[in-house]
C-alpha positions in Angstrom: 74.7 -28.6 -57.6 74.8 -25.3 -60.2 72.8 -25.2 -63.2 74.8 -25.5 -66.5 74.7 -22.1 -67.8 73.4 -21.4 -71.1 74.3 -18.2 -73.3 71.5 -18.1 -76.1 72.3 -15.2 -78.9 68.8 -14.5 -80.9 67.8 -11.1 -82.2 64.3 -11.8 -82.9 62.8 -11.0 -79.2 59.3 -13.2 -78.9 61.8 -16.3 -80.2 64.8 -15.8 -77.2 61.5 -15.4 -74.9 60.5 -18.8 -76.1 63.8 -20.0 -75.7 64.9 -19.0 -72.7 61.4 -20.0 -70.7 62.1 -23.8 -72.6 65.6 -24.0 -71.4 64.6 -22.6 -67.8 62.5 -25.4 -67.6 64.9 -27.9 -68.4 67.1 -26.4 -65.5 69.7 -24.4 -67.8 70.8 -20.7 -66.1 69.9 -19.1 -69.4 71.2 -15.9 -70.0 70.0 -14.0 -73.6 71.7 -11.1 -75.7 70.7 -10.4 -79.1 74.5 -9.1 -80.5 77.4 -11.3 -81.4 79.8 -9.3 -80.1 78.4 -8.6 -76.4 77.9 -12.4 -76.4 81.6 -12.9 -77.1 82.3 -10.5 -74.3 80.0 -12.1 -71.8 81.5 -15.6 -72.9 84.9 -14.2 -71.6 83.3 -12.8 -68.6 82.3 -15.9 -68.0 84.8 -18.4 -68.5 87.4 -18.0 -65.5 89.9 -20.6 -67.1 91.2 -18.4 -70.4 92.2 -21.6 -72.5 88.3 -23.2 -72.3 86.8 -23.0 -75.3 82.4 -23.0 -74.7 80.5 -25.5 -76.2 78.6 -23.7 -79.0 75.4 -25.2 -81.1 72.8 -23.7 -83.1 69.0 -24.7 -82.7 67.2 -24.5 -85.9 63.1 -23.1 -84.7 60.8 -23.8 -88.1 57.6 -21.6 -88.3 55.6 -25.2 -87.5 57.6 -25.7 -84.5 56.6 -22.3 -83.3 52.9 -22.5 -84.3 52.8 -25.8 -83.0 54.1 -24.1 -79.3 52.1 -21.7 -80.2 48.7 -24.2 -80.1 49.8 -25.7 -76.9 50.2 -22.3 -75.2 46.8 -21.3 -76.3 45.5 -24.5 -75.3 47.1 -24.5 -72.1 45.7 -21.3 -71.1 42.6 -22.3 -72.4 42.3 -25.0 -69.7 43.4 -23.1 -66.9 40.7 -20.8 -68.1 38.3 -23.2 -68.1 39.0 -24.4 -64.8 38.9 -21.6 -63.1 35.5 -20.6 -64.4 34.5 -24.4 -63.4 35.5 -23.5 -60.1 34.0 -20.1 -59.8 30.4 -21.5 -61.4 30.7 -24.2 -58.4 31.6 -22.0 -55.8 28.4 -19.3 -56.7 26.1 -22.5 -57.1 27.5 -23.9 -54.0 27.1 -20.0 -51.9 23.1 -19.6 -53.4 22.6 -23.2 -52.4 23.6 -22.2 -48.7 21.8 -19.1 -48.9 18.9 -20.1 -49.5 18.7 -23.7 -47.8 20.5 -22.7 -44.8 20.7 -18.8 -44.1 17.3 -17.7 -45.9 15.2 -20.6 -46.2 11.9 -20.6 -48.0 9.2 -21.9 -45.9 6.1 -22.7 -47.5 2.5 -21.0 -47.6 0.6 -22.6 -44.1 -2.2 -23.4 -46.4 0.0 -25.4 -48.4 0.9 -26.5 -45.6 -2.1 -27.9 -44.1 -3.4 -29.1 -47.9 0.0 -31.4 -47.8 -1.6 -33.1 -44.5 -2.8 -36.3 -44.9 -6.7 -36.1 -43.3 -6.9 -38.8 -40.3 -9.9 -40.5 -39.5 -10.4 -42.1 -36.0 -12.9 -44.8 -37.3 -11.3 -47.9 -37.5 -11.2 -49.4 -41.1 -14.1 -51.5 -42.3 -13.2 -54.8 -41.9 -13.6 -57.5 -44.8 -12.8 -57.5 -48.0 -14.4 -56.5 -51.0 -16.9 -58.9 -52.9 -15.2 -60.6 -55.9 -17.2 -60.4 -59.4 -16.7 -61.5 -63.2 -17.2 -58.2 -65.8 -21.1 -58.6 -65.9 -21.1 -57.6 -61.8 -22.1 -61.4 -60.7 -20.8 -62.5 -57.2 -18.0 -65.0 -57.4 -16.5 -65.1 -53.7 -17.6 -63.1 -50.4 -15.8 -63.0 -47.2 -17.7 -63.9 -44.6 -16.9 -62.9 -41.1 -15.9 -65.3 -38.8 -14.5 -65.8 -34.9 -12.2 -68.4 -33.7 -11.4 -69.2 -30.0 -8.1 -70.7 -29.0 -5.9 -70.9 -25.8 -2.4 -71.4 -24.8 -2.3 -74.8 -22.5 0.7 -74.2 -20.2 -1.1 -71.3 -18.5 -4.4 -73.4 -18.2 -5.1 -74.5 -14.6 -7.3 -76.6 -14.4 -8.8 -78.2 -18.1 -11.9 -80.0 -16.8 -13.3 -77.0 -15.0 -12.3 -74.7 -17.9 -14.1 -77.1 -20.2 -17.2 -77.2 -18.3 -17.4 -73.6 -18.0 -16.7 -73.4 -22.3 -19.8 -75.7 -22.9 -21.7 -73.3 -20.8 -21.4 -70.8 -23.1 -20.8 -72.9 -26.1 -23.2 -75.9 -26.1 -21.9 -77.3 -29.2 -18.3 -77.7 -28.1 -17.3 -81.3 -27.3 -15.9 -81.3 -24.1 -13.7 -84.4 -23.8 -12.0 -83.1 -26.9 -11.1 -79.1 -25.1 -9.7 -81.6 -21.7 -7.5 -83.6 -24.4 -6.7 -80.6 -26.1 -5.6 -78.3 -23.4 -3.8 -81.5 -20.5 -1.0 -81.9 -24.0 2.0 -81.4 -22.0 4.4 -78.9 -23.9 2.0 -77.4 -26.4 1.7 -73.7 -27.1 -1.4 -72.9 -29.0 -4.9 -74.7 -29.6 -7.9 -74.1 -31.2 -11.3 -74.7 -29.0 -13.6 -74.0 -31.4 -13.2 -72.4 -35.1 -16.2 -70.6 -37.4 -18.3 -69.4 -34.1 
């Protein structure tokens, strides 16, 4: 399909430039002369059937319509402007971040290095914990240390002779209580003596 054409007559140059980029836009195939009479000519040129008559209007451009193009040109550029420095800003941030995490990286001082080191101590940590006292520095709890001695029944052979052998070493245990403890069918865990 052909664009309509469009024959705008307008003397003042910066207004048909206006003009004609508006009506481009709107898909007209603008054509601009600033004389009457080589309009009328070009009309004729134009117009293969002789008895058509052209559709003729006039457009009446204030100076507030043209200031108010005028704004949104300036504005428009403005932003494109804008963006492109956005873009640029990003792309230099972007190229020194590469630079210098990537292609150049800054490796710290060794001292700094070995100061950043946590120090490692192959004594094993005091065990306990730490006395508990009111403001005046009086003792209100200890821990005390303390051993416990438990077994897992299933993989106890035999209970009596492991029982006798216990009180051997623990004369306070009560036997017949360890035999009971460890012939529970089923059971996982028992304690054979707590607080030694």
């Amino acid at each position: 399909m052909t664009a309509a054409k469009l024959l705008l007559v307008e003397d003042d140059p910066s207004l048909a430039e206006l003009l004609e980029f508006r009506f481009e836009k709107e898909g007209y195939d603008v054509r601009v002369t600033a004389d009457g009479d080589e309009a009328l000519v070009m009309v004729a040129e134009d117009t293969p059937d002789r008895g058509a008559t052209p559709r003729m209007e006039h457009v009446r451009v204030t100076a507030p319509d043209l200031a108010r193009r005028a704004v949104v040109e300036t504005l428009h550029k403005r932003l494109i402007y804008g963006a492109v420095g956005f873009c640029l800003l990003f792309a230099v941030l972007a190229g020194r971040l590469i630079d210098v995490t990537v292609i150049h990286p800054i490796m710290p001082d060794p001292a700094v290095l070995a100061a950043m080191k946590p120090a490692t101590s192959l004594a094993p940590p005091s065990p306990g914990r730490a006395d508990i006292v009111d403001r005046n520095g009086v003792i209100l709890a200890v821990s005390l240390p303390s051993a416990e001695l438990y077994a897992d029944p299933s993989q106890v052979g035999d209970p009596t002779a492991i029982a006798a052998k216990l009180a051997g070493v623990l004369p306070k245990l009560d036997q017949a209580k360890v035999i009971a403890d460890l012939s529970v069918p089923g059971k996982k865990f028992v304690y054979i003596d707590r607080n030694m």
